[in-house]
Each structure stands twice: as C-alpha cells, then as structure tokens.
PAKOL-371701 format. One record per residue: x, y, z of N, C-alpha, C in turn. Coordinates in pm, whole numbers, plus 50000, padded with zeros to 5 digits. Example, Ala and Ser with C-alpha at 12.3 -4.5 7.8 and 13.67 -1.06 7.14 Angstrom:
513194943150780512304955050780513204967050780 512854977550708513674989450714512905000350787 
***
This chain:
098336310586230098806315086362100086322886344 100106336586417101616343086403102256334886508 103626335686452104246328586592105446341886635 104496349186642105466360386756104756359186893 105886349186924105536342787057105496359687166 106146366887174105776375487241104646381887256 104036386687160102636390187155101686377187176 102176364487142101016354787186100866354587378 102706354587456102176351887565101686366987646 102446380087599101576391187674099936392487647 099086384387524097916384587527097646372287623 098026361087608097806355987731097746357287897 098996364587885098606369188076097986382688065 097506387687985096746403588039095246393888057 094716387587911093686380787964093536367388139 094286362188140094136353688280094436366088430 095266378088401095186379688466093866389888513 093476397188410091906399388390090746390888456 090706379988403090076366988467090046362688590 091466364688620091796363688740091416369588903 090986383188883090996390388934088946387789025 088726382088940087536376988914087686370789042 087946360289025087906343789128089586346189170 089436345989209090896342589272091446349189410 114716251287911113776247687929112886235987919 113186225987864112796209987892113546205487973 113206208588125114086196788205113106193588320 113646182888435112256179488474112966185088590 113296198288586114046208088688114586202388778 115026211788833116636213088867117036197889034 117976190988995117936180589059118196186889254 117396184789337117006191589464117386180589532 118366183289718118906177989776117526166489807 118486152489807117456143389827116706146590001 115426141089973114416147890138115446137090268 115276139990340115436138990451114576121490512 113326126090487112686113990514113026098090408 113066103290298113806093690222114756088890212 115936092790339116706086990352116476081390476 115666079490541115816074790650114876061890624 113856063290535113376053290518113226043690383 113406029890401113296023390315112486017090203 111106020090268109966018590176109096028090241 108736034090082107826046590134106096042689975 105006044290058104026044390010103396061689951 103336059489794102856077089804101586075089734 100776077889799099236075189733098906088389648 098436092189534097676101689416096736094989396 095676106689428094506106789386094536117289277 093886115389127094006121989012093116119888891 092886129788833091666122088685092346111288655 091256101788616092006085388560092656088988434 092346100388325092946100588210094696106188248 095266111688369096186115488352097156100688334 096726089588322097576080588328097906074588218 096896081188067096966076987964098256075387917 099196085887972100106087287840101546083287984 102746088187970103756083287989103836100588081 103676107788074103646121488140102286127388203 102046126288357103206133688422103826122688543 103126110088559103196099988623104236093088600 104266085388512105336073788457107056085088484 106786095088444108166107488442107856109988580 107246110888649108086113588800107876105088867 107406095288861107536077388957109146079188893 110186075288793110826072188746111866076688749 112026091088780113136102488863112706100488976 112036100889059112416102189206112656082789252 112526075789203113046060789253114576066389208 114766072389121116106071089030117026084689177 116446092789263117056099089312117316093689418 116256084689469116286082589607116596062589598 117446063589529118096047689518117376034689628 117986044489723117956034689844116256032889933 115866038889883114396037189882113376030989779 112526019389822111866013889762110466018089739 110126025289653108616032489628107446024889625 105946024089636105376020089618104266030089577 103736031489450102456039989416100976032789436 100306043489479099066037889468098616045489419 097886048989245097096056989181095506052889185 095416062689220093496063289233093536072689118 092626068689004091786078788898090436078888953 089876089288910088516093788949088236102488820 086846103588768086116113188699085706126588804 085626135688740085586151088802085026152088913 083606144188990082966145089029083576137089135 083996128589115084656117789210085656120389281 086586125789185087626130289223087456143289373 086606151489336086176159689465085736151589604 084676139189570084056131989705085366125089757 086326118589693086726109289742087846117989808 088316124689756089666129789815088896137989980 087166144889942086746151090120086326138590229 085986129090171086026118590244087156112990287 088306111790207089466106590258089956116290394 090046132390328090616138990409089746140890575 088676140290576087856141690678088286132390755 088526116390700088746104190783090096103290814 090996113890781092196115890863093356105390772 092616100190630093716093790557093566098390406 094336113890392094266118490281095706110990209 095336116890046096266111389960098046117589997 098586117289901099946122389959100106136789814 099496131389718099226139689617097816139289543 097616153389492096386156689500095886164489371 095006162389279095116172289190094046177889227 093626192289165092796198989282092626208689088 091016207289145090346219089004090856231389052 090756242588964091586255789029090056262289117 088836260889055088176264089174087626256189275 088146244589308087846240489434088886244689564 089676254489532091316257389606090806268189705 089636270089687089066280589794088366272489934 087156265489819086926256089943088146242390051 088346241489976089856228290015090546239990165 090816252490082091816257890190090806263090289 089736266890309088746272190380088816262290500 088686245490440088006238390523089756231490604 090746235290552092056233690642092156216590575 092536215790434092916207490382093756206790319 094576219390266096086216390172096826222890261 097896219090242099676226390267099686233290202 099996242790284100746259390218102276253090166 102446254990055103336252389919104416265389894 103866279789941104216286489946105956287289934 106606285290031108386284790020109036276189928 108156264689926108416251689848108566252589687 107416265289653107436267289512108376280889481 108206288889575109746298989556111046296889559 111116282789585112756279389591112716267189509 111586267089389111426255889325112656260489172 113126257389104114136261289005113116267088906 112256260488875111456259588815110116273988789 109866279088914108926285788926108996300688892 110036304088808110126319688764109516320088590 109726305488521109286298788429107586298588433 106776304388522105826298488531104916309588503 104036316388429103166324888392102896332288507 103196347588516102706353688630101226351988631 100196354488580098786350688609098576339588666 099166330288603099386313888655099976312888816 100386317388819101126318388972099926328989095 099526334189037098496342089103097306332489177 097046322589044095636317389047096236306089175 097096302089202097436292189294097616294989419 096926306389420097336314089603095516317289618 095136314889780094086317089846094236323989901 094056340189917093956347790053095576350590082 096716350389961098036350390003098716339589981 098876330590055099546319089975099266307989903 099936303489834100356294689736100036276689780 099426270389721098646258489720098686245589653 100006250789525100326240489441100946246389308 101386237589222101436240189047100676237388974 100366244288880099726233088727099996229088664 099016213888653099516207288577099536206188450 098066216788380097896224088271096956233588280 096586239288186095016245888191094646243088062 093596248687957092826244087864091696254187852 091586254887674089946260187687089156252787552 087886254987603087486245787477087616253187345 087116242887271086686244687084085736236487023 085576239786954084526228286843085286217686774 085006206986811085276194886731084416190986641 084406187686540083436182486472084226173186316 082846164686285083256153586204083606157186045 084446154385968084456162085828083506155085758 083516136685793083386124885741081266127585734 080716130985824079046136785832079246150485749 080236160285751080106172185636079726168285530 080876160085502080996155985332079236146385319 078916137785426077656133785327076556143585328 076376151185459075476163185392075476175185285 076776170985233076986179985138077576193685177 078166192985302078436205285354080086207585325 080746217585310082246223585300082876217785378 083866208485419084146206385562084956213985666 085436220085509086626233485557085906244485635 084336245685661083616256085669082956255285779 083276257585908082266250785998081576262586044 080546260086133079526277286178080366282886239 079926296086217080826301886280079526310386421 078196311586384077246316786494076146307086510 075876303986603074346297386646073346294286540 073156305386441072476303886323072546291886220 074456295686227074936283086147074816270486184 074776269886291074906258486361073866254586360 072776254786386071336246686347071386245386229 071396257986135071286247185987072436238085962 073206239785972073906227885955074116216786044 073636216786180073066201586215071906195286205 070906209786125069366201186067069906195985951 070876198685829071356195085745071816177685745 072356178785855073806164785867072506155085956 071566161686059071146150686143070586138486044 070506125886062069696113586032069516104986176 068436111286195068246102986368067846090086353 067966078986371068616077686513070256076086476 070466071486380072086071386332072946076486384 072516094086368073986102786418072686116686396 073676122986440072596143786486074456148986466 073566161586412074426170786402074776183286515 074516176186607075056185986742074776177686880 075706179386951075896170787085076146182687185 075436182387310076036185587414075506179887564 076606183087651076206176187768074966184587865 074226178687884073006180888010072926171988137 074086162888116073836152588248074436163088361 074326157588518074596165188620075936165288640 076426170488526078126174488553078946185388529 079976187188590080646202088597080336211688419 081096200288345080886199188221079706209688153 078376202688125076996211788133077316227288176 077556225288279077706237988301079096250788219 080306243888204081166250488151080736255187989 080036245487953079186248087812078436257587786 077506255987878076326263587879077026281187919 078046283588023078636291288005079486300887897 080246291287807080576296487698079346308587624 078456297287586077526305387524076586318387584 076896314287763076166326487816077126342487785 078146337887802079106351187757079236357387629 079086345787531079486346387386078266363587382 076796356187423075486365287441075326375787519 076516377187616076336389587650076146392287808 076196374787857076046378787980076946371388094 076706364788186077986358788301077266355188422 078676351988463077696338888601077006347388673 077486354888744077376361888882077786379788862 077156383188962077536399188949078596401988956 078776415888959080686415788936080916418189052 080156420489240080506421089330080806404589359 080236391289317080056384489334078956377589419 077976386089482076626385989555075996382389471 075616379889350073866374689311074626368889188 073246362289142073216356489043073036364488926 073436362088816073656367288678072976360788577 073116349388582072876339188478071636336688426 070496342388521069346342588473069126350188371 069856363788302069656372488234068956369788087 068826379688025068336376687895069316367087807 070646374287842071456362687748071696351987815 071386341887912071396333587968070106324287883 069146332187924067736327187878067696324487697 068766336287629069246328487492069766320187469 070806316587562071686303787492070846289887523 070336292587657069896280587718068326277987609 067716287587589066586287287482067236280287365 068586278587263069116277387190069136257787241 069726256987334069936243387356068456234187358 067906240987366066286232387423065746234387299 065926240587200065486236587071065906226886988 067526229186980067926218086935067656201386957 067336198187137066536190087175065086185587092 064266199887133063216199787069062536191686910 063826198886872063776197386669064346183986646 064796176586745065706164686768066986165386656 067906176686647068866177686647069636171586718 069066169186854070376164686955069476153886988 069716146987084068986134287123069016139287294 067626129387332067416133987475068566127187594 068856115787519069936111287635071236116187683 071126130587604072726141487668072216141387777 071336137587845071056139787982071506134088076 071776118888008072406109088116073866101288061 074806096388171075636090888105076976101188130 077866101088110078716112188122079516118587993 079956129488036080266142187885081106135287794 081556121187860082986119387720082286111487657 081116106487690080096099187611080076109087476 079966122887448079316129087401080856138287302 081196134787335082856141387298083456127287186 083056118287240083926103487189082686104487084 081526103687104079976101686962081036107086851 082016126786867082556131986758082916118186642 083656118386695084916105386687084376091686656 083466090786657082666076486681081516078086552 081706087386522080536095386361079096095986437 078846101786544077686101686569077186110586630 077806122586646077366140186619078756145386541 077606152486467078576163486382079386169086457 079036176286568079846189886655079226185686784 080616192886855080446193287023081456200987062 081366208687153082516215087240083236207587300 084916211887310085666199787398086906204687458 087516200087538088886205087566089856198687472 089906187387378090696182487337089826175587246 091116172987133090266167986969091216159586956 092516158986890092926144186832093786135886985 093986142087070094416136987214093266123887199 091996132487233091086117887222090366105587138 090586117187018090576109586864091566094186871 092366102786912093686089386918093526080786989 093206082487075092896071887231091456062387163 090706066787040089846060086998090096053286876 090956056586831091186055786663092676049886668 092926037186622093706028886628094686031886497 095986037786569096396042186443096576054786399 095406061886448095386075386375096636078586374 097386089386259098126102186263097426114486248 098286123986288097686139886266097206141686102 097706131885961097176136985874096146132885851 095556118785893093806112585875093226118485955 093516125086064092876131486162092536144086103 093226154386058092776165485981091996160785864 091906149985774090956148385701089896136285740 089826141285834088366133585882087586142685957 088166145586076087856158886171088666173386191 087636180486243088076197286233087706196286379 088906212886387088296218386536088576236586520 087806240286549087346254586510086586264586645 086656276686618086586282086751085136281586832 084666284986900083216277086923082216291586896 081246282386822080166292286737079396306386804 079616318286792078666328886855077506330186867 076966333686948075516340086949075716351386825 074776352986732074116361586642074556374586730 075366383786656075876396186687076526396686793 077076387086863077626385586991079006380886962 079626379387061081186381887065081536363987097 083036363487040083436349487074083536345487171 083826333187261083816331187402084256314287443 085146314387478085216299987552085446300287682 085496288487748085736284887905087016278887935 087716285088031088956279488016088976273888198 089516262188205090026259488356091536251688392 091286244988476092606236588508092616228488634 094026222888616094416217288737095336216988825 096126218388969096746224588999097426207089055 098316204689095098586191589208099396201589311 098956193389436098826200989538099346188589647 100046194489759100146182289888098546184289990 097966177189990097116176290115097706178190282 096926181190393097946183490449097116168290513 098266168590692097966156590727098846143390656 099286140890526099976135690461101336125990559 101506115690490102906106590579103746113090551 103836118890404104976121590302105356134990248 105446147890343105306157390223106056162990170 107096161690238108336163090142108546156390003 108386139990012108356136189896107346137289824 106356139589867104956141289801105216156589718 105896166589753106146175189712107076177089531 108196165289658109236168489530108796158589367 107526148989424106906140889280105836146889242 105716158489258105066168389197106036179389117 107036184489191108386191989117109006187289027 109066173288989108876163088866107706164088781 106916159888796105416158388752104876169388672 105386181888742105006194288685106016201088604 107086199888617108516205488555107856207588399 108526217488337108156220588201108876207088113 109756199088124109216185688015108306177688017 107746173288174106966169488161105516171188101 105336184488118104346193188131104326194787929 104986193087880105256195187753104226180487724 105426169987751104936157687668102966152887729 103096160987861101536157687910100326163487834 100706179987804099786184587722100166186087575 100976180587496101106178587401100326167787304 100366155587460099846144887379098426142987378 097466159187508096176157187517095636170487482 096346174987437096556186887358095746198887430 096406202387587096056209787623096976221187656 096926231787762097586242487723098626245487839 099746246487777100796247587888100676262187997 101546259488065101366271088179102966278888219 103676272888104105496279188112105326289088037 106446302988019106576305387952107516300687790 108546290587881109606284087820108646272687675 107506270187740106406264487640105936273987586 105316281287601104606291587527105316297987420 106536297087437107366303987328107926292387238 107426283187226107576273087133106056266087063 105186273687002103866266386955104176258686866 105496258286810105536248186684105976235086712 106276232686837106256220486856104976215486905 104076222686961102356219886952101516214586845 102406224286741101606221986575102246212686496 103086208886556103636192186484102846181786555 102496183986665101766172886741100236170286695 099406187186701098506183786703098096198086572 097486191586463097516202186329096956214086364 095566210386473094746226286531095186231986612 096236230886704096866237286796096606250386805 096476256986690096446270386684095376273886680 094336266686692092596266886738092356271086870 093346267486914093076264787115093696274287125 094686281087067096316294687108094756305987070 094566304086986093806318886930092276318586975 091836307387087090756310487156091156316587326 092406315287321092566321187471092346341587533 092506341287390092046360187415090576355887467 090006349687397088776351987444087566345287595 089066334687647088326327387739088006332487836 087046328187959086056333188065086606320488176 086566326288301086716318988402085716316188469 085376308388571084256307388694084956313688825 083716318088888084586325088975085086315989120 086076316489155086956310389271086366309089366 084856310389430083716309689525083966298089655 084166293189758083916283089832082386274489740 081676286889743079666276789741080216274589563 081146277589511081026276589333080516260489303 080756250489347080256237989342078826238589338 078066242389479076766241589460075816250089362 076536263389377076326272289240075676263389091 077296256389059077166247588940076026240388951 075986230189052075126221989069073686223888989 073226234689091071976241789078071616249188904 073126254088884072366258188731072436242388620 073066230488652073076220088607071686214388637 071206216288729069626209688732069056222388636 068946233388633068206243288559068506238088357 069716233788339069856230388214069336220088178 069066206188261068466197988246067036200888248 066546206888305064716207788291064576214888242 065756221488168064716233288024065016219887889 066036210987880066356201287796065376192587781 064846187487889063876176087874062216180487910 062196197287844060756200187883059896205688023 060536203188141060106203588188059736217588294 060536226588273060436241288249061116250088177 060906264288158060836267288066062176273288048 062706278987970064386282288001064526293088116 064096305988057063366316388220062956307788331 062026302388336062136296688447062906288188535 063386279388451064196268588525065836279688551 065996287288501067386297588509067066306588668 065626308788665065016318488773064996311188903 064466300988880064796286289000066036287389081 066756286288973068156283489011068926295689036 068496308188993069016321789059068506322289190 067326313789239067096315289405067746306989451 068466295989441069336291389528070486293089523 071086297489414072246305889389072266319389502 071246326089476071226337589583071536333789750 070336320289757070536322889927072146315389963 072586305389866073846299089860075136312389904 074906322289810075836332989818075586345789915 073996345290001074346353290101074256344090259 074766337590249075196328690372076266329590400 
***
C-alpha cells in the first residue's frame, strides 16, 4: 500500500462521489453547551435501536453513554439498547415509528434514508451537523450521501466494502500456495474443487438465504461482468443482462458440483462468514476478516491470524474488471422522539472521529474522516490486510438510493435462491424478477 494519503483520499471521494450521484483529530469533538432539556430534567431515558454487533466492542456506545453522563452530571441516564440483525433492524424501528414510539437514536442503512424520509420519519439534522465541530472533517462525498432531496439526515458511523476471506489452514492441506488466492472465477472453482471434502468443509461459501447480504454479493460479481442493477435513468431493471445471467450461472454451479452446500440458503450470512473461521469454507466474501476472526478465536493476534487466514480482493469474472460493494450506516434522530437534543448530541459523541477510529478499527471497517484517512498505519497495526479493503475502494459499486430499493432486493433475493436450489434457470429466475422490479419502479 502507498501511503500517500493524498492520492489515497482524492481516489476515494472522486469514486463515492461518482457512486453517488447514482442513488443519492482524535477527539470525541468539540465539548457543546450542555442541552437545555438536560438540565431541566433529572432522569432521562434514551432508547437506540442498532445492529446488535455495534455493541461488541467499547466504541461507539460504551464512548458516548460515558461522555454525555460525564457532561450532564446532574442527570441520571438510562439506556435502552435494542440490537437487531439487518432485516430487523428495518421492521422494528417502522413499527415502532408508525405506533408513535420511535427510538431516540437510530442507525439507518444509507439506502433506506430515502424511504424513512419519504414516509416523514427522521429529523432534518441539517443545522445540527453544520455547527457540529466536527463536520468539515467529514468526506465531502460522505456528506452528500446523508442528504435526501437537500437536507441532511444524520452521520456515519462507518462505511465498508467487501473482500475475500479465506482459510490458509484448507490451502495448505490441498496443497495450494496460501499466499496465492484466485484472482478470477476460473480460479476460484479450481481451487475450491481442489480444497472441497464434503461434508467436512467446501471450498467456497456464499449467502442465498433471503437477505440483504445475497444480494450485495451477487452484485459484486454482476459488475465485476459487466453489468448493474438498474438502468442508468433508474426506470428498469438491468440485472437480468447477460452478465447478470453469468455470475448468477457461476453460483448455481458451484451448488451444482457441490462445491458449496445447499444450506447457504437458510440460516443467516454470518453463518457463512464465521464457517471461514470455523475451517469450513475455504473462501467467502465479507465486510470484515480478523474483526470477526477475533470475536471467534480466543486469543487470536494479528500474527496467527495472518498465518492462518488471508483476505484478498474479490475474484473477477474472466476478462472482466474488479468490483466490490460498498455500503454503510448513518445514526440518525427519528423524529417524534422525547429527546432530540440529547439524542443528537449521543450521536456527536458516538460518531466523533475517536470514536469512529476505535469502532472501525476493531471491526475493521472503513472510516468516513478525512483526519482518519490520512492515517492508514494505524489501520495496519490493527488489522495486517487493511490495505486489502483501502485498495478495493477505487473499485466499489453502490445500490441505488430508491424508496422501492428494499423490494427491488427482495425480489432479486428470491431469483438467487431458485437458480441455487434448481428450481429455475438463472435467465429465468433473473427475468422473473426483472418483472417485478419493473412494475415496482414504474409506480
């Protein structure tokens, strides 16, 4: 990795803001006059709703529960954290908000920020983040993606794109290089017909169950081939294309040849991410490699971790170009809220670039400061591949910012599953799902 951080972050924002266009310094900043409501009251309840993994580590939670009790003395806090998986996390927070008892903080996928604001569910953040100390620090592309129609909706709390994880410990008994992983589709079958011993372990994993996941995958590889979700007006579907019908043809063989096993179908994606780690697929795409290694592996350091597992950029289609999927998360106030002032300012904590350091450092995902970005070497002390994930961001792909983008997914997630388990054919089940994609997007 060069570390001329300048050229790393102007390739970074020409690409997001590219992307963008599509859909759309360690301090825990600057100490802000205590709120108003917190002084008037003595016990205040702040409910977050959030992925359950953000609670793994000590950042971004434990660091702003811990400054704002520490600002507001005379107030007695009470948290209530709700974790949710991806899927959950969307129902529970439209159910809450519908029933008129939304959270007080909110983490919000960057494309659900269309629908959320459509349906008159977040606070405009707007003034709140221009007079934040913090927010000139913050990636102009990055700052873009957090506005609907004009204003502003929240911060992030990171973003991320995937890579290949895979096991060294299954290289070495198939006899394979471990230093050497595929670098195109080609490679990649022979070398998980190489490593598979079914039922034991397979040399390739990916997700087909009905989750966001599936789909961000299956995407990678639709681009890698040449093609993309949706048209570039955003009216029709895309995905059916020939290179759609390759990658997804690619996955249903591997099924087929029982490279992979049929139960990627059910169960959820970290099932299939943790197998890495667990010696029981060679390779899988992931947002994170020793973040979760660690959380499994008692003990690990970064040097058993590099000699056991690799993570490498994710494999091409045959004559086709590199490609990953990159997304994120934004925390956001809901509106309706008891609290939003303070709900605000434990997010202006939460998100501040130290926090934001020790959060994606330790899950080794990708910051959104510039004040971070110009430091990768404290990334690459943390985590040895760091520079796996820095040098896949030229090439990452977004989804587009859609209200219907949910059902979109949905629909090509049933199409990946019934070309996986046989039951139509990759063209077809892609063609299926370009008709409800269509009437979804002219409504």
């Amino acid at each position: 990795m060069n570390k001329n951080s300048k050229w790393q972050i102007t390739l970074l924002v020409s690409v997001f803001l590219a992307a963008l266009c599509i859909g759309s310094a360690f301090s825990t900043g600057a100490q802000e006059e205590p709120v108003k409501e917190a002084m008037e009251a003595k016990e205040v309840t702040l409910r977050i709703f959030a992925r359950a993994y953000t609670w793994d580590q000590e950042a971004p939670w434990e660091v702003a529960k811990a400054e704002i009790q520490k600002r507001h003395p005379e107030t007695k806090f009470t948290f209530v954290e709700e974790g949710f998986g991806w899927a959950d996390l969307r129902a529970k927070f439209l159910i809450a908000a519908a029933g008129g008892n939304p959270p007080d903080v909110a983490q919000v996928d960057i494309i659900w920020v269309g629908e959320y604001v459509e349906g008159g569910l977040l606070t405009d953040l707007t003034d709140k983040l221009n007079a934040w100390s913090e927010w000139p620090d913050v990636v102009d592309s990055f700052k873009e993606a957090t506005k609907w129609k004009g204003p502003s909706y929240g911060t992030w709390l990171n973003t991320d794109v995937r890579v290949m994880g895979y096991n060294k410990k299954l290289f070495r008994k198939a006899g394979l290089d471990p230093n050497s992983p595929p670098e195109d589709w080609n490679q990649l079958y022979d070398m998980a017909k190489k490593i598979t011993s079914a039922p034991a372990y397979y040399g390739y994993g990916f997700p087909a169950m009905k989750e966001e996941e599936t789909s961000m995958r299956f995407f990678t590889m639709l681009y890698s081939a040449g093609g993309q979700i949706l048209t570039d007006d955003l009216k029709k579907a895309a995905f059916n294309s020939a290179a759609g019908v390759k990658a997804l043809a690619f996955n249903a063989k591997m099924v087929e040849d029982g490279l992979t096993p049929k139960s990627i179908v059910s169960g959820n994606y970290m099932d299939i991410d943790n197998a890495v780690f667990q010696d029981k697929f060679a390779m899988s795409y992931m947002t994170k490699t020793l973040g979760l290694a660690k959380k499994l592996i008692p003990d690990l350091t970064p040097e058993k971790f590099k000699q056991d597992f690799g993570a490498a950029p994710i494999p091409k289609a045959p004559g086709g170009e590199w490609s990953t999927m990159s997304g994120g998360y934004l925390l956001s106030v809901p509106k309706g809220t008891k609290h939003p002032d303070l709900a605000w300012e434990l997010i202006s904590i939460g998100a501040a670039p130290d926090a934001q350091f020790k959060y994606t450092s330790a899950r080794g995902y990708v910051p959104t400061f510039y004040s971070l970005m110009e430091r990768p070497e404290d990334y690459f002390s943390v985590d040895p591949y760091f520079n796996v994930i820095l040098n896949s961001l030229p090439y990452a792909h977004f989804r587009p910012g859609l209200p219907q983008y949910t059902e979109i997914s949905a629909a090509i997630q049933d199409a990946i599953q019934a070309a996986v388990l046989g039951q139509l054919s990759p063209k077809a089940a892609l063609d299926a799902a370009a008709v409800k994609v269509n009437q979804l997007l002219a409504q």
